[in-house]
C-alpha positions in Angstrom: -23.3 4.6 12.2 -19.7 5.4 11.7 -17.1 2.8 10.0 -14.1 3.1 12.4 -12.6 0.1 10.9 -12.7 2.2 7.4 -12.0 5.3 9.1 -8.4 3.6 10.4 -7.6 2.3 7.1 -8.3 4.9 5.1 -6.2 7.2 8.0 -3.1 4.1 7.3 -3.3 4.8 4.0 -2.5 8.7 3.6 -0.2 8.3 6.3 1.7 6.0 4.0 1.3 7.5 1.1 2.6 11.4 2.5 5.8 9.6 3.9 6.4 8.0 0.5 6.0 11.7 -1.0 8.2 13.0 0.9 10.9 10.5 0.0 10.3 10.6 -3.4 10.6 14.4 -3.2 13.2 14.1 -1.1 15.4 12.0 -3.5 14.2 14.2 -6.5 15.4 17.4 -4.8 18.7 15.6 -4.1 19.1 14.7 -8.0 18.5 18.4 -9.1 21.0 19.7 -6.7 23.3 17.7 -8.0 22.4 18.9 -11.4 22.8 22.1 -10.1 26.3 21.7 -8.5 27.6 20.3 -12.0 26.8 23.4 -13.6 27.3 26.7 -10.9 26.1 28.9 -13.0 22.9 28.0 -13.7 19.7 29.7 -11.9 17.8 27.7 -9.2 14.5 26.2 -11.1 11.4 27.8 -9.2 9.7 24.5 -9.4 12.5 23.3 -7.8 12.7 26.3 -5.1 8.6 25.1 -4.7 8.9 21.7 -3.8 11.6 22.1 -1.6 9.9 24.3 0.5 7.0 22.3 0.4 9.0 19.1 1.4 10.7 20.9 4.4 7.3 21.9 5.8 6.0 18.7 5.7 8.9 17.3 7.0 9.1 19.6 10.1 4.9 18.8 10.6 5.9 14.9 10.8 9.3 16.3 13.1 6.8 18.4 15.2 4.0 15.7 15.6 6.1 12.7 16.0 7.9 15.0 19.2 4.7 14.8 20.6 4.4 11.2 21.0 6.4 7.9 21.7 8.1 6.5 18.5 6.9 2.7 18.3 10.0 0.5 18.0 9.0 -1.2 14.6 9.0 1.4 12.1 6.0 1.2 9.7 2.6 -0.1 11.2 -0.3 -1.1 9.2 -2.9 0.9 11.0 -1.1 4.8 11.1 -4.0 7.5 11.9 -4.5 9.5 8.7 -7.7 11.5 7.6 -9.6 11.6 4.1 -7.6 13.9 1.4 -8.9 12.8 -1.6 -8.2 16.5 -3.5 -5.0 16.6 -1.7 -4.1 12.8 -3.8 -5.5 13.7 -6.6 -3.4 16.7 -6.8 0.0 14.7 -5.7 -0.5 12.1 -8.0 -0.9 15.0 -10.9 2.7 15.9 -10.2 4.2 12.3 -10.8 5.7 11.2 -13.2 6.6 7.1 -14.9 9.3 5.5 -13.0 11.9 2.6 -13.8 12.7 0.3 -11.6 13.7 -3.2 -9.9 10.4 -4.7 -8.6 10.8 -7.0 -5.8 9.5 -10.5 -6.1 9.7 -13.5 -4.1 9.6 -12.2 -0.8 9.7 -14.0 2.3 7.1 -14.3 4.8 8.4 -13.2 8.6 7.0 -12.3 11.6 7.7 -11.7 15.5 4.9 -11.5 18.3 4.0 -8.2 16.8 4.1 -7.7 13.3 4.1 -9.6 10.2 6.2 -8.3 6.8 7.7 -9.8 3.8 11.6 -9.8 3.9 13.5 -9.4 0.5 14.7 -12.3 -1.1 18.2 -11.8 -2.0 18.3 -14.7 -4.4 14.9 -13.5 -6.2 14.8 -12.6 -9.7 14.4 -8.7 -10.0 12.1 -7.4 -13.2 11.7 -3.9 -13.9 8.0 -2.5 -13.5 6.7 1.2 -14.4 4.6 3.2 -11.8 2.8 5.8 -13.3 -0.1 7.9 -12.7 -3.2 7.1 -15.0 -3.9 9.2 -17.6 -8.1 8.7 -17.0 -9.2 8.5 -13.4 -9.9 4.1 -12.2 -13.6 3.5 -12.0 -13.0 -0.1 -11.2 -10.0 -1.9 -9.3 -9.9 -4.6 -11.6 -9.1 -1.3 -14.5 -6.8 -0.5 -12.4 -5.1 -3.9 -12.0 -5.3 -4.4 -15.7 -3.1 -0.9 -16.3 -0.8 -2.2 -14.1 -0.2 -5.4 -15.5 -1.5 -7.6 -12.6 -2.4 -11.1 -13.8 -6.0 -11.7 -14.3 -7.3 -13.5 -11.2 -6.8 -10.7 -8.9 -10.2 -10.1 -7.3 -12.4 -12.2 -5.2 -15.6 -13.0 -6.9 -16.8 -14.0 -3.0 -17.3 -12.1 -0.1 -19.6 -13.1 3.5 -23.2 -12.9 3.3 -24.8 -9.2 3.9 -21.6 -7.1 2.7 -22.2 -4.5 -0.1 -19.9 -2.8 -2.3 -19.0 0.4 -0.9 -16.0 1.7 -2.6 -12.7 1.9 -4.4 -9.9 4.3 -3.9 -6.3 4.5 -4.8 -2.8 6.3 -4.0 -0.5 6.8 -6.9 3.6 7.7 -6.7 6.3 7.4 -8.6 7.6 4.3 -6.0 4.4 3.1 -4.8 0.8 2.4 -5.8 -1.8 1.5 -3.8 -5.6 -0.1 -4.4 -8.6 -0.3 -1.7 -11.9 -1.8 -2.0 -14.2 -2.1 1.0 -17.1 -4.1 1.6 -19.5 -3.0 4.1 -22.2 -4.9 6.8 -23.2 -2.1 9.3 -20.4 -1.1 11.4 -18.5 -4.0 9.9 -15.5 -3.8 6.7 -13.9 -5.9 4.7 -11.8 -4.7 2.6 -9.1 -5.5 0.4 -5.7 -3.9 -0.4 -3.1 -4.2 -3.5 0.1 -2.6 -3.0 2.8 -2.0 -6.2 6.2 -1.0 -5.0 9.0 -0.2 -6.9 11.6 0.3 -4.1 10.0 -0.8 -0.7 9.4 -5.4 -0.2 6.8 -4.5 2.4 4.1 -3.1 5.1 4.4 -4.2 8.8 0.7 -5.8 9.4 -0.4 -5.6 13.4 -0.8 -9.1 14.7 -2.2 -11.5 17.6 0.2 -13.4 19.7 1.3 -16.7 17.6 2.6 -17.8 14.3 0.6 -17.1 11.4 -0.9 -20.4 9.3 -0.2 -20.8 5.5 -2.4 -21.3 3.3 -1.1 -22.6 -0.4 -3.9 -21.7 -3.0 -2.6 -22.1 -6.8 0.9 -22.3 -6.0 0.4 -18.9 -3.7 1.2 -19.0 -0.3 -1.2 -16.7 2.0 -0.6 -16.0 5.2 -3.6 -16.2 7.7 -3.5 -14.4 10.8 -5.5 -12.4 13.7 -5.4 -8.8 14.7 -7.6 -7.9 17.7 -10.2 -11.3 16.8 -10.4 -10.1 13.1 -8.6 -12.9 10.4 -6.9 -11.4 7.7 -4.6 -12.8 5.0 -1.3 -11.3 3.5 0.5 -12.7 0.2 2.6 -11.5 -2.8 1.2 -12.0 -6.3 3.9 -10.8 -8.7 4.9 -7.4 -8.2 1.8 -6.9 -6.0 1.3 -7.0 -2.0 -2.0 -7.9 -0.8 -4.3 -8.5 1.8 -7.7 -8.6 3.0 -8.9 -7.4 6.3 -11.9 -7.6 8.6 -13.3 -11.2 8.5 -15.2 -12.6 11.9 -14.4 -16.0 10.8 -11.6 -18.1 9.1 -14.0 -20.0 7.0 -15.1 -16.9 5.6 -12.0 -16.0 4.7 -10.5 -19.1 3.4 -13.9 -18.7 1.0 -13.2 -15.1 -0.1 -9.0 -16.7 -0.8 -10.7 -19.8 -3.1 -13.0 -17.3 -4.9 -9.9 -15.4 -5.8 -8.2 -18.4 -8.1 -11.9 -19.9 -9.0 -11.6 -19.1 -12.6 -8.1 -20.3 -12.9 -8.7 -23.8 -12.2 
C-alpha cells in the first residue's frame, strides 16, 4: 500500500532543496555579473549564459504555480508537496561546489499556534563549516554524518517494534545539506531528518494547538510536539537540525531520543 506519509516528505524535501538552488544560483549569477561589470570587455561565459537561463525558467515555474494558489502567511512549511527526482539531485549536486561559511549555532526554540522554528541567537558563537558534495555516493547516514563532521552519537540505535529499515537519501548544496532515513510498519513512517545549513537557522515544522514540551537529554534540549496526532521531536546538535517524525506515541519517542545518547553515557 502506498506511504503517503513518505510520499509528503520526500515531496517537502525537493521542494526545499529546488528553492535553495535557485538562491544559490541566484547569488552566483549575481557575483559573475559583477565580475563582468568590472571588466566590460570581457565575453559573457556560456556556463554562465546556461545557468541563468536555467534559473529564470525555474523561477517563472515557482512565479506561475504559486499564481495559482494562496500564499500561506508563514513562509517555509515543513510538509511542501514535491515529487521523487533522484537523477535530477544527483545531477544538481554534481554542479556544486565547497563552500565557506558562518554556521549557526545555539538557536532558539520558538513557536506560535502554527509552526515551530529555531530563531538565531545573536549572542551565539559563529564557526565556519564547509558544505560540499561527496566525492563517493553515501551508502549509510551515519557515512554521511561522519564526512560532515557531526559528533558521533547522531543516530538512534532504537526505533518502535515492527519498523524496518527502508531507506536513506540525501540533498546536497553549496548552503544546505540534507539527510533522510525512514523506517517503515505498513502504511506507517518514521523517519528521521539531519539538516546542515550554512546560511539559513531553520525549517518551520507544522504543529498542534499548544506549547511544545522540552525534553533535556545530555545537555540537548528536544522539543516534543504533535502534528495531526503524530509526536515528533526537533533539536540542534552542533551545526546540525534535526528531527524525527511519525511516532503514535510519546513513549516511543522519548525511547528512540534516549537511544540516541545511549552510548555517551
Amino acid at each position: 500500500m502506498h506511504n503517503k506519509h513518505r510520499e509528503n516528505s520526500r515531496n517537502a524535501r525537493f521542494a526545499r532543496f529546488m528553492n535553495v538552488y535557485v538562491q544559490t544560483e541566484g547569488q552566483r549569477l549575481r557575483r559573475e555579473n559583477q565580475t563582468l561589470q568590472a571588466d566590460p570587455a570581457a565575453a559573457v561565459p556560456e556556463e554562465a549564459d546556461r545557468r541563468c537561463m536555467a534559473v529564470l525558467r525555474m523561477e517563472q515555474a515557482k512565479n506561475n504555480q504559486a499564481a495559482k494558489r494562496p500564499r500561506p502567511q508563514v513562509s517555509r512549511p515543513k510538509h511542501f508537496r514535491w515529487g521523487p527526482a533522484a537523477a535530477v539531485v544527483a545531477v544538481i549536486a554534481a554542479l556544486t561546489t565547497a563552500a565557506y561559511a558562518s554556521g549557526l549555532l545555539g538557536g532558539i526554540g520558538q513557536w506560535n499556534e502554527d509552526y515551530f522554528y529555531f530563531a538565531q541567537d545573536t549572542e551565539a558563537r559563529e564557526t565556519e563549516i564547509i558544505i560540499a558534495p561527496p566525492e563517493e555516493p553515501f551508502r549509510l547516514l551515519k557515512e554521511a554524518l561522519a564526512y560532515y563532521d557531526a559528533p558521533e552519537n547522531m543516530v538512534p540505535t532504537y526505533v518502535p517494534e515492527g519498523y524496518q529499515y527502508e531507506g536513506f537519501e540525501y540533498w546536497v548544496l553549496e548552503s544546505y545539506a540534507a539527510f533522510d532515513l525512514y523506517y517503515i510498519n505498513g502504511t506507517n513512517t518514521i523517519s528521521f531528518s539531519y539538516i546542515l545549513y550554512s546560511t539559513e537557522p531553520s525549517e518551520q515544522y507544522s504543529k498542534d494547538t499548544g506549547d511544545p514540551e522540552i525534553y533535556s537529554v545530555n545537555g540537548i534540549e528536544h522539543y516534543i510536539l504533535t502534528n495531526a496526532g503524530k509526536y515528533y521531536a526537533v533539536w540542534q546538535r552542533d551545526n546540525f537540525e534535526c528531527s524525527t517524525h511519525g511516532y503514535d506515541s510519546r513513549e516511543e519517542l522519548i525511547k528512540t531520543i534516549d537511544s540516541i545518547y545511549a552510548a555517551a553515557g
